[in-house]
N, C-alpha and C positions, 0 to 999 in steps of 0.2 A: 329656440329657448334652451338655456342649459338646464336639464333636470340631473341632481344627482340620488342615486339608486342608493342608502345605507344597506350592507347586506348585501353586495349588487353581483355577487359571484356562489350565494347557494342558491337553492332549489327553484325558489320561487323568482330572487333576486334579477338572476340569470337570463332566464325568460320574460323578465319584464326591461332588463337593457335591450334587449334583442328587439323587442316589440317598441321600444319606444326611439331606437337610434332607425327600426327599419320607417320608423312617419317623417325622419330630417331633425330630429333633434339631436342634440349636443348630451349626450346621456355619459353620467360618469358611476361606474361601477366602483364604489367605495365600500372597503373590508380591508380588515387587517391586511392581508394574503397582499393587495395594494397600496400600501401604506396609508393606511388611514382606518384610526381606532379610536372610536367616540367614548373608549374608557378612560387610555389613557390624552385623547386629544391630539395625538400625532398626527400632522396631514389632514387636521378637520378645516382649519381656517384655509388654506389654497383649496380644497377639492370644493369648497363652497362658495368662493367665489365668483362673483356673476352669476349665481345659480336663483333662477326664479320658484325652483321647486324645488321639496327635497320629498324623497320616499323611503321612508323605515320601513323596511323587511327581515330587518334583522332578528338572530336570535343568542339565547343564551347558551353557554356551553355546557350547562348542567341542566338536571330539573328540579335539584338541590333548591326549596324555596329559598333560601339567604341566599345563595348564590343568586339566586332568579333575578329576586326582588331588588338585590345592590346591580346586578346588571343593568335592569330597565331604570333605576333610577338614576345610577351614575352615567351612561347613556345619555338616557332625555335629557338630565341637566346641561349637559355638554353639550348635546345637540342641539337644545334652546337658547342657550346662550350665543354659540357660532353665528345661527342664523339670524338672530338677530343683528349683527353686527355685520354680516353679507347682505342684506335686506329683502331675506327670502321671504317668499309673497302665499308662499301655500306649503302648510308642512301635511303631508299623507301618511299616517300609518294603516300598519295590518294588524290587528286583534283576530277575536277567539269569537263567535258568537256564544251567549250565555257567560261570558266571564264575572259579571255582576250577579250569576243567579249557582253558580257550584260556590259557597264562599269556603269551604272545606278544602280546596284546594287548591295549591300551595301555589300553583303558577297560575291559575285563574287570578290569585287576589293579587300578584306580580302585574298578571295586564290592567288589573283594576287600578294600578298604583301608574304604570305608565300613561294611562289614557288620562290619569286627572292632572299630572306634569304636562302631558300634551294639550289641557283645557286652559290652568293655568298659567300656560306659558307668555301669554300675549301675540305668538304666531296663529294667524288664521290656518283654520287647520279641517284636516276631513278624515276621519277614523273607518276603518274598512273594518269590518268583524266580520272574516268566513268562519263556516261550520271545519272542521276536518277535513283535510284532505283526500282524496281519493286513493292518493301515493302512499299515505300513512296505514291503509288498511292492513297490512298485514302485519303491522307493528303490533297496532289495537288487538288484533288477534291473539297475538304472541304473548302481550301483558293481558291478557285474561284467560289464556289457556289453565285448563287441570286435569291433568290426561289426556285422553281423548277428546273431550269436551272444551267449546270458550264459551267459559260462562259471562253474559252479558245481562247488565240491568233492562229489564223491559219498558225501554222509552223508544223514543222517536230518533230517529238517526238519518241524515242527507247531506253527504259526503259531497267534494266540489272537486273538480280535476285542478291541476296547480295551473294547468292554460289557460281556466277559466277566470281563476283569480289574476292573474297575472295583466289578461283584458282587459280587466276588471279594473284593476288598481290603474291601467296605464290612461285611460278612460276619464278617471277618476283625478288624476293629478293634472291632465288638461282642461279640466272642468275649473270654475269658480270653486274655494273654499265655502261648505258647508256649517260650518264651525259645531260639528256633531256627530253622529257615525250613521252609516247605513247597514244594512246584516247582509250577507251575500252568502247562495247557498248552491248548495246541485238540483240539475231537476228533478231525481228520485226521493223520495222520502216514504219510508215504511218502519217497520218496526229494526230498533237495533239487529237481533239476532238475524232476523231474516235477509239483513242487507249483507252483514260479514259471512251468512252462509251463504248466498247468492255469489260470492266473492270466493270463499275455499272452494265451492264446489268446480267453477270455472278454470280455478286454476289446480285443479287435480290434490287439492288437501282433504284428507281423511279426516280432518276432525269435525265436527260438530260444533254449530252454535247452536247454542241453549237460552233463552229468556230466563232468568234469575231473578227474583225477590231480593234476594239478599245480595248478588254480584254491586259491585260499584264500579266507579268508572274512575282507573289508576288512583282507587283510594277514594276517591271525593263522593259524597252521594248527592246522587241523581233522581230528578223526575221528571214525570212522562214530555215534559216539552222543555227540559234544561240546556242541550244543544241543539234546538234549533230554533230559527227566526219563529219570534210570536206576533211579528207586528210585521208591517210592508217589508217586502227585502225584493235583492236582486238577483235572478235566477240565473248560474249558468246555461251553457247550452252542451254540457257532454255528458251522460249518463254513465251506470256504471258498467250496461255492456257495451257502449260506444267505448269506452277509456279500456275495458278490457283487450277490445279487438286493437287499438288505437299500439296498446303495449305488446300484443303479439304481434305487430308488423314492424315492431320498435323505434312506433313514432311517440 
């Protein structure tokens, strides 16, 4: 079956051609960088032809919400429309788990705007929402640092390795169209602060994470069960000192 990957050459993208050309599929890794841009339509109609699946993994090049929000819409439109017209049979995206519940922030209400283009599009369709990535952890760190200190709101935090999703998603676009989304998350789940500090300390950072009243989460506010699964979800299988030891052998 030809599946094609949108996205199919960053982080996540990558690893889910790799996983899905090594089962005997016909996987086409589509991004810009390959000629083909579902902004401006370049290269969408060939790289989708004969393709019975498609998987959005893509992302935006800003976090600029108008930037965000014209991305994912000018995108999806694009995207719906091709497939249609190739008579792809299962469109799969990747969302955010809790995107419907931070509405404060500026790229959550962006995926909330992509997911309803991907409802109402008429392509049968399956919505992946992971929690944050395991890879992003020191980002998250970084944008809530203040001194010494990363100050973090005191909720729930359970990070996903990007191999997991990546499973996940490939799993997922051989399955039957759900026409819904499922939440997919890491094994560990504990309190914010204590997860990012379990993370500095392993890797030799001096700073502190601190549980905050007042911290938000890059802007948006947050409670105690805002990023993660509240209902059934799908568990990776790599924790965060598996993923740690996994990155000091640099796999």
């Amino acid at each position: 079956m030809k599946i094609v990957v949108i996205g199919g050459t960053g982080l996540i993208g990558s690893k889910l051609v790799a996983t899905l050309s090594a089962s005997g599929h016909e996987v086409v890794a589509a991004s810009p960088s390959k000629g083909v841009n579902t902004i401006t339509g370049e290269g969408l109609a060939g790289a989708l032809a004969g393709a019975g699946v498609v998987v959005d993994v893509s992302n935006a090049p800003s976090f600029d919400e108008s930037v965000v929000t014209d991305f994912f819409r000018t995108s999806g439109t694009n995207l719906a429309a091709a497939e249609a017209k190739a008579g792809v049979r299962h469109h799969v995206a990747l969302s955010i788990v809790g995107t419907d519940r931070v509405s404060d922030l500026g790229y959550f209400r962006a995926k909330v705007e992509q997911e309803r283009l991907i409802a109402r599009s008429g392509i049968p369709y399956t919505i992946v929402r992971a929690t944050q990535f395991l890879e992003f952890l020191a980002g998250i760190a970084d944008g809530h640092t203040d001194g010494d200190r990363v100050r973090l709101a005191p909720v729930q935090f359970q990070p996903i390795a990007a191999d997991d999703v990546a499973a996940i998603l490939a799993e997922t676009a051989l399955a039957p169209p759900l026409d819904g989304h499922i939440d997919i998350a890491g094994p560990d789940r504990g309190p914010f602060a204590e997860i990012i500090g379990r993370y500095l300390e392993a890797v030799g950072d001096r700073r502190t994470a601190v549980g905050d009243p007042a911290a938000r989460y890059f802007g948006g506010s947050v409670t105690e069960l805002s990023l993660v699964p509240t209902g059934p979800s799908r568990l990776g299988h790599i924790g965060l000192n598996d993923w740690l030891e996994r990155s000091r052998m640099g796999g």
